[in-house]
N, C-alpha and C positions, 0 to 999 in steps of 0.2 A: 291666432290659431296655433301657433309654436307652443306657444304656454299653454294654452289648453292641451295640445295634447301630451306636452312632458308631463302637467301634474295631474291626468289621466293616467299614461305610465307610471307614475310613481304609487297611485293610490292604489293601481294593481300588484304591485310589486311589494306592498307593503300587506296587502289582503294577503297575498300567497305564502308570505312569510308567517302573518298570523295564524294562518290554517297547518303550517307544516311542511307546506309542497316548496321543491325548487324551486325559483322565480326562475322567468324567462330569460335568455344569456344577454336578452336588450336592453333588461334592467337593473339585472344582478349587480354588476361591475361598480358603477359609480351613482346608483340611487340615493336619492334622499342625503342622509347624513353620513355617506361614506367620505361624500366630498368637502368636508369638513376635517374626518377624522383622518382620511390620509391625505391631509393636504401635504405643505410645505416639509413638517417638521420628520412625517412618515417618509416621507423622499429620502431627505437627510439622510435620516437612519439605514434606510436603505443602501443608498447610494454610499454612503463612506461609512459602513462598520456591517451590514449583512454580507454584503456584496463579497469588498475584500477578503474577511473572514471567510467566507465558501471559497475564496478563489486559493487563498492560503491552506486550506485542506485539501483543496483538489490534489494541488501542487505537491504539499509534503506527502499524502496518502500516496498519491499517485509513484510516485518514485519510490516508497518503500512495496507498494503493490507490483510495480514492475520487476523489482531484487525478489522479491518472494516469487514472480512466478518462472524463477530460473529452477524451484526445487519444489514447489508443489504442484503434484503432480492430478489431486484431484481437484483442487480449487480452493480448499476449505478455507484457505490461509485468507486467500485473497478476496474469498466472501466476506468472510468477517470483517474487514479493511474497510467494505464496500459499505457493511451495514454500520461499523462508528464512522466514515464518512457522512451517511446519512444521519446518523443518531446525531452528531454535532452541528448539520444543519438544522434540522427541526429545532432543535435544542437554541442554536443562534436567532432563528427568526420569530421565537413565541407565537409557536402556529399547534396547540395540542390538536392530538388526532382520537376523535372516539372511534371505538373498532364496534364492530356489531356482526355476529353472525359465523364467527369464527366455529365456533360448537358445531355447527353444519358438518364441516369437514372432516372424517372419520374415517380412520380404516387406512390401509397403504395404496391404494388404487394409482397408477400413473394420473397426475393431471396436467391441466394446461387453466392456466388462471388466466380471464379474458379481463381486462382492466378497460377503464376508460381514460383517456388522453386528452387534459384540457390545461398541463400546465409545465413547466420543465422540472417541477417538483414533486412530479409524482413519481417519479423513481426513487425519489428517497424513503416517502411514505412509503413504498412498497418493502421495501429493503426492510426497514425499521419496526414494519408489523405485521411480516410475516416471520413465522416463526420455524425457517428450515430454509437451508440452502436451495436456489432456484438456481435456473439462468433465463435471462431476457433473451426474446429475437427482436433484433432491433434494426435501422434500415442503416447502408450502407452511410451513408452522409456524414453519420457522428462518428466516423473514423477519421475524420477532418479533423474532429476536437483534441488540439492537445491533452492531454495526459489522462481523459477521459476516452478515447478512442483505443488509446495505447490499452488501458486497463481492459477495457470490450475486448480489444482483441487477445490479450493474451491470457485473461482468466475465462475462456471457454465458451463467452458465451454466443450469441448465433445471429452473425451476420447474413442480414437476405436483401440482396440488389432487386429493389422494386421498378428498374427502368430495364434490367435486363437477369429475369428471375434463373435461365439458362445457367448462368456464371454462377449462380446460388448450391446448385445441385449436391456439390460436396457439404454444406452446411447444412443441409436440411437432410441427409441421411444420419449425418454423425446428431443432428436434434432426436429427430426418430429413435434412433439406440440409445441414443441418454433419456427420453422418456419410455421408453420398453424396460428399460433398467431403472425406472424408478424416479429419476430426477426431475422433477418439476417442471413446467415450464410458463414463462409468464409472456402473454403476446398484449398488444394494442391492438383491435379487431379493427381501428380506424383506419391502422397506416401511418397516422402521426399527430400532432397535436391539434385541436379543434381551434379556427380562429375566434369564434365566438360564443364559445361556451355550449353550443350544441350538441351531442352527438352526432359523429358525421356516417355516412354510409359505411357500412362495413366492407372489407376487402376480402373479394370473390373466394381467394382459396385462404382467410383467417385460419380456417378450422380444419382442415388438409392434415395437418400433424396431428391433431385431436383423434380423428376419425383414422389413422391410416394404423395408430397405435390403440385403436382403442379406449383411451382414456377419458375420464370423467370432464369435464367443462367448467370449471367454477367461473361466474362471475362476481365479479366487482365492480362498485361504481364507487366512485372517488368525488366526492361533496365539496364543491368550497374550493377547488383548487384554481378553477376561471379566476374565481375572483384573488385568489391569492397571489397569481403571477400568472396574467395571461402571457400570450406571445407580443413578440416584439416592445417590449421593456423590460426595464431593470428596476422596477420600480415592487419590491416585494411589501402587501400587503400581511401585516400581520394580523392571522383571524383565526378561531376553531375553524377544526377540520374535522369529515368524515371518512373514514372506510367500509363501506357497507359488501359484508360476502354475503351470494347467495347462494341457493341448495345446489349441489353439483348435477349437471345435466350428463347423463350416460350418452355416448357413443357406441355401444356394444349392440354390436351385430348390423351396425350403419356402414353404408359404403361412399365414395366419393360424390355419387349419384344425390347423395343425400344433404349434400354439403349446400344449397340455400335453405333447408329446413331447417339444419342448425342453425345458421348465424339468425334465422330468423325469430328462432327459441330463445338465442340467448340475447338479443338485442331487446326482446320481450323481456328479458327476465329482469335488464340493468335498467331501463326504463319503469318498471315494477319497485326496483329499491330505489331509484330516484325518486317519483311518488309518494312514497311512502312517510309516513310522520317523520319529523326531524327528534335525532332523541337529546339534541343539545338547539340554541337558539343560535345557528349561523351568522345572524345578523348582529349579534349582539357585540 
């Protein structure tokens, strides 16, 4: 009964891929002939020449990101750091990202980029194909990471304590006037990384700084990156990738009261460009 039902799953998994659609995060990972091609030799590679290599950008980025932000004052220095940190990962693990959708985005309007979170590299993808200085809110924890924690904290961008959001209050006003003034902002509506490729529930107040300033909602949905490095391994799959933007959703003239009709909008909308044909063969 085992074997029927895995090459049952598989024969789904491989229909869904034919037609376009996401496969399910039960099959995506290690169907069919993945487990072939990232057997042993994909490990290797991973394991002694990806790995190191990010860990040795971390390190040198990190420490010249630190000396620069003794003197910049707006970030700019230490964004661009942030995005050849990411450019030379992508670049190390031959993972191309097709982008789709960008033309959407128009005009100067304060936003807040809603992302999907299903992998530890999707901050780089973000870095790398967006095109204008942002800042992440991201949750208290990854100030644990050496010299990535360091760089969070002291290139601006906005720590929020999900166990005790109280303690938060200074960083989510100083978010507010960097998005009333213009500056971007990019959130994870999950909370944190999905373990198995799903989307997970969104987090009650995501959309709080969206709505409190007015700004537009973009989302994103992030293709392929489950499968390129889920959680809890070091094990990086090299594979295309997606970026898919969608139309920005307005907040103007919404109030807090309104805040499950957004998230509810926009989790429609990321599930929409998930769905949606693939414009590259993921599986491939």
């Amino acid at each position: 009964m085992s074997q029927i039902s895995t090459t049952a799953e598989l024969e789904k998994a491989q229909a869904e891929l034919r037609q376009g659609r996401r496969p399910t995060a039960r099959t995506s990972a290690f169907a069919g002939g993945d487990t072939k091609r990232y057997g042993w030799p994909s490990r290797l590679r991973s394991y002694f020449i990806f790995n190191p290599l990010i860990w040795a950008y971390t390190l040198v980025l990190g420490i010249v990101s630190l000396a620069c932000s003794l003197f910049d004052r707006n970030g700019r220095i230490q964004h661009n750091l942030a995005r050849l940190w990411s450019w030379l990962i992508m670049k190390t693990i031959v993972s191309p990202v097709t982008v789709t959708g960008m033309e959407k985005i128009v005009g100067a309007r304060p936003r807040v980029y809603a992302a999907t979170h299903a992998s530890a590299l999707d901050i780089p993808i973000l870095y790398v194909n967006l095109p204008f200085q942002f800042r992440i809110v991201f949750k208290s924890e990854l100030l644990a990471y050496p010299f990535v924690g360091w760089h969070l904290r002291r290139s601006g961008q906005i720590c929020i304590n999900q166990q005790n959001p109280s303690a938060s209050i200074g960083a989510i006003k100083s978010a507010l006037r960097s998005l009333r003034n213009g500056m971007p902002l990019v959130i994870f509506p999950e909370g944190g990384r999905s373990p198995n490729g799903e989307i997970l529930p969104f987090l009650p107040g995501a959309f709080f700084l969206a709505i409190k300033a007015q700004a537009d909602i973009v989302p994103i949905a992030l293709v392929g990156t489950f499968d390129l490095l889920p959680m809890n391994t070091y094990h990086i799959k090299s594979r295309p990738l997606e970026m898919r933007v969608g139309k920005p959703i307005s907040t103007v003239g919404m109030t807090l009261r309104h805040t499950e009709a957004v998230s509810r909008q926009v989790r429609a909308a990321i599930e929409g460009l998930y769905s949606a044909p693939s414009s590259q063969g993921l599986a491939s």
